[in-house]
TORZA-248785 format. One line per 4 residues: number of its first residue (from 1); their letters; for each residue x, z, y of N, C-alpha, C. Coordinates in steps of 0.2 Angstrom, whole numbers, plus 5000, padded with zeros to 4 digits. Atoms other than C-alpha are relative to their C-alpha. Layout:
TORZA-248785
NUM = A = X:Z:Y:X:Z:Y:X:Z:Y ~ ...;
END
This chain:
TORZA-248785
1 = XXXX = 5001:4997:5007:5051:5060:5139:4996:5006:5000 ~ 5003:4992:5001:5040:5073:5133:4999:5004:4995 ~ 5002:4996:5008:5039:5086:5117:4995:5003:5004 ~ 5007:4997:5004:5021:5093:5111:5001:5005:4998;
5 = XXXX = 5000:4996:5005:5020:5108:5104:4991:5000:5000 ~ 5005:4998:5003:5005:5111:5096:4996:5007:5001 ~ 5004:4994:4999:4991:5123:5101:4995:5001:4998 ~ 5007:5001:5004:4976:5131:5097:4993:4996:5005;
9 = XXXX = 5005:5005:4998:4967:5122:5109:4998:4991:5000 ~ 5002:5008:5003:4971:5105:5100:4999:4999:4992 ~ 5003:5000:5005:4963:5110:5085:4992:4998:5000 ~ 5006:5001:5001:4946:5103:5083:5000:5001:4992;
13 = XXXX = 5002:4998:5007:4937:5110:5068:4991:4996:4998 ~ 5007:5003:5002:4921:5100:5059:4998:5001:4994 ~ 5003:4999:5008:4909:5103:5046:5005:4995:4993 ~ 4996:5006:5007:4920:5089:5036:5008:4999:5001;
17 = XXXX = 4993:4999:5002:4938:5092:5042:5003:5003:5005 ~ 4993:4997:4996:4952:5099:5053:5003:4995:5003 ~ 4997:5006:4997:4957:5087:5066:5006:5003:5007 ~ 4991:4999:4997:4977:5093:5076:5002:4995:5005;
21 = XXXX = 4998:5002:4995:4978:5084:5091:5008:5001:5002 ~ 4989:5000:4997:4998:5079:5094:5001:4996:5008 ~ 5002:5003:4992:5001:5065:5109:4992:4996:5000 ~ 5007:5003:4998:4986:5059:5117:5001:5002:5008;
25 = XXXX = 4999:5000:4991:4984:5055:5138:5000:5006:5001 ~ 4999:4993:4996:4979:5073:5141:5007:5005:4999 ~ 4993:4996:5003:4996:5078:5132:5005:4997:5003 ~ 4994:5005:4996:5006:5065:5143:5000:4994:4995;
29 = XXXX = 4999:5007:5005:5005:5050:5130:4994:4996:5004 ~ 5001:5004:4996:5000:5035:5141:4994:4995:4995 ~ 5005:5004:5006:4993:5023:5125:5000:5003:4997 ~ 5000:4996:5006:4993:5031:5113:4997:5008:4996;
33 = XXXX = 5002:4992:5001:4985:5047:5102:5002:5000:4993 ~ 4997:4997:5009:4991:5055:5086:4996:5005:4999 ~ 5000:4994:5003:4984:5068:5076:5002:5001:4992 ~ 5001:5000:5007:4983:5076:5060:4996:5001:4996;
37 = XXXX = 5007:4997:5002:4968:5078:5049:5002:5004:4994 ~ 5003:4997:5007:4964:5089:5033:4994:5003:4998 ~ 5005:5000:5001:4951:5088:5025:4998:5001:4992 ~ 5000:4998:5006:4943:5098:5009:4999:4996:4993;
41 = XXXX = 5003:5002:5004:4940:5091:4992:4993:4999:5000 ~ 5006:5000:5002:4924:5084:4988:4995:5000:5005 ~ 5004:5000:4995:4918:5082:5005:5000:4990:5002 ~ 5001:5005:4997:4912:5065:5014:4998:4998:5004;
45 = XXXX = 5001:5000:4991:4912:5061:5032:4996:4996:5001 ~ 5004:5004:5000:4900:5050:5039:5001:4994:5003 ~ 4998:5007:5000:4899:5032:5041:4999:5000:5007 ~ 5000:5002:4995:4901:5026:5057:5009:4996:5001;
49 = XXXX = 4994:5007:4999:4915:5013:5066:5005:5003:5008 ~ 4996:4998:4996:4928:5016:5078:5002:4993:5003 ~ 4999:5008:4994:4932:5002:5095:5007:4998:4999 ~ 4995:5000:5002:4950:5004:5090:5005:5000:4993;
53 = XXXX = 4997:5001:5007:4961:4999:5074:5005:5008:4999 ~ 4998:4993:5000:4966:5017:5067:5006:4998:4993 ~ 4996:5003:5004:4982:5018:5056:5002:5009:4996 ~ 4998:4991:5003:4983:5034:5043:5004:5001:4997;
57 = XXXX = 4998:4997:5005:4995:5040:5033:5003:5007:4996 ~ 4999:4994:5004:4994:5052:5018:5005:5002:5000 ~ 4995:4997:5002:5004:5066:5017:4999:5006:4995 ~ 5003:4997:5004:4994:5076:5004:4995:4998:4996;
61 = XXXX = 5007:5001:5002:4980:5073:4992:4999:4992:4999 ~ 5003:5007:4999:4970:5057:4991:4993:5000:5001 ~ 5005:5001:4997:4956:5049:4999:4997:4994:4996 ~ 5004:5007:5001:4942:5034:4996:4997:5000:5007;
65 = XXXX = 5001:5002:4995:4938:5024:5010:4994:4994:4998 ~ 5003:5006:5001:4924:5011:5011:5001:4998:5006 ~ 5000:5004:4994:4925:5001:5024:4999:4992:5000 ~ 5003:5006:5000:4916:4983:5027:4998:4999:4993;
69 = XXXX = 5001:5003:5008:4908:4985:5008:5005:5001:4997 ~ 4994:4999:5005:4924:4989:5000:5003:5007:4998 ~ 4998:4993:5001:4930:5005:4992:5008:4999:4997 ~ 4994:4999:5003:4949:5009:4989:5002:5007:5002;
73 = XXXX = 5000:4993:4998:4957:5024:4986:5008:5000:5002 ~ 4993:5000:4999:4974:5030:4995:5000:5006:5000 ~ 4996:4993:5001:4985:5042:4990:5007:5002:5003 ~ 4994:4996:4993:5001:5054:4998:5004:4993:4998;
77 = XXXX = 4996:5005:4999:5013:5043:5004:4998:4991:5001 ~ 5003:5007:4999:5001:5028:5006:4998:4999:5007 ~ 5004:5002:4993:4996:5019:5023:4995:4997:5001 ~ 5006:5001:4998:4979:5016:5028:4999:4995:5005;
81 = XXXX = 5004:5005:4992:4974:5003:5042:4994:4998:4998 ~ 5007:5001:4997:4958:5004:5048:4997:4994:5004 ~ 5001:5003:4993:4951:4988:5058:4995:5002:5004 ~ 5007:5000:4993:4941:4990:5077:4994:4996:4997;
85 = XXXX = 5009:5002:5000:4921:4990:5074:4998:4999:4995 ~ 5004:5001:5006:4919:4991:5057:4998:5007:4997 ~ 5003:4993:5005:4908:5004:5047:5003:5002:4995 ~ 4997:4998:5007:4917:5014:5036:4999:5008:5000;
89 = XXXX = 5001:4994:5001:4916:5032:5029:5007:5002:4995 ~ 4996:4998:5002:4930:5042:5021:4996:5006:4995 ~ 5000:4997:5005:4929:5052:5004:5007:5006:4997 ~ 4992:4995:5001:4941:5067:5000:4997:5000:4994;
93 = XXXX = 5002:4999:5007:4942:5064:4982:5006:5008:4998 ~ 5000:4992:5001:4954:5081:4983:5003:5000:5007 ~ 4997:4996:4992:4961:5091:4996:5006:4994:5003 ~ 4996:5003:4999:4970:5078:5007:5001:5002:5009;
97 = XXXX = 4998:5000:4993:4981:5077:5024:5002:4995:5002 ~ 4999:5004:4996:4985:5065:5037:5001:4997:5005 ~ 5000:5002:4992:4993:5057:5052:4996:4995:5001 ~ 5002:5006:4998:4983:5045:5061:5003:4998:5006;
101 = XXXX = 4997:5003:4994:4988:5035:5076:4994:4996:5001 ~ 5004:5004:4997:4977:5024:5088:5001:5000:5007 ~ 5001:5002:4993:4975:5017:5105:4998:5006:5002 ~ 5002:4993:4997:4973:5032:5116:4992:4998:5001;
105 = XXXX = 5008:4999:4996:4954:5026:5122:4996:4996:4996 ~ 5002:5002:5004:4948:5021:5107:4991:5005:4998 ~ 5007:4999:4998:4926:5027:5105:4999:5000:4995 ~ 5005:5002:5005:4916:5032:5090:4992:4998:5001;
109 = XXXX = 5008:5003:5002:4899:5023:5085:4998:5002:4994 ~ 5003:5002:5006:4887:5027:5073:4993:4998:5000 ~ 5007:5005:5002:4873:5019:5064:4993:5005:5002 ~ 5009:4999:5000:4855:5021:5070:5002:5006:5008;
113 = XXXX = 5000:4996:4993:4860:5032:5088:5004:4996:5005 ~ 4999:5003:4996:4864:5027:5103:5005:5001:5004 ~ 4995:5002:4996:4881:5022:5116:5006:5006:4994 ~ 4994:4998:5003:4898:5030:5109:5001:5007:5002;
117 = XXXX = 4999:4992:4998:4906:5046:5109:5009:5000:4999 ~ 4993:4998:5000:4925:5051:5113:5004:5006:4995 ~ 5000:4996:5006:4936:5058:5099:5004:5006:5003 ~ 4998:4991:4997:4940:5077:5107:5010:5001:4998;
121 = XXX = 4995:5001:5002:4956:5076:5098:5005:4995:5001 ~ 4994:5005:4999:4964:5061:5104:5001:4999:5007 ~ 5002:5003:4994:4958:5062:5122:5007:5004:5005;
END
């Protein structure tokens, strides 16, 4: 068994949102990574695809999601599922927060650069 607490060295901060590192390997979680995101109003992250099915859900605010062509909006109390390798981008249509979960070694890609990149927060 193991408790987390939260620190400030599992905070990653980005021009598009606040991302709170919970379990994830370097924290003792074998499969698995959590965090929690918050992200301002009126902002929009950039398109890119993650290797792993990511599963979010609101606990403030609401969001727009494209993903494969298709746009929906999910608001608090709703749950997200992402599927592995597809292009999507998220839209914070107002201030909204977040759990997410995924496979602990899950890689982002984005369009037009080159090999993947590991997400800081989950590793």
């Amino acid at each position: 068994m193991r408790v987390i607490t939260v620190s400030p060295e599992h905070v990653t901060a980005t021009p598009n949102a606040t991302m709170t590192g919970l379990a994830a390997p370097s924290r003792g979680s074998s499969e698995l990574s959590t965090w929690h995101v918050a992200m301002p109003a009126g902002i929009t992250g950039p398109e890119h695809s993650v290797s792993r099915e990511q599963v979010w859900t609101l606990t403030a605010g609401s969001l727009e999601v494209t993903c494969d062509g298709r746009t929906e909006k999910v608001a608090a109390g709703q749950t997200l599922v992402l599927p592995a390798d597809v292009l999507r981008h998220i839209h914070s249509v107002e201030t909204f927060e977040a759990y997410v979960a995924m496979r602990a070694d899950g890689v982002v890609s984005v369009p037009d650069t080159e090999g993947t990149r590991a997400l800081p927060w989950a590793q």
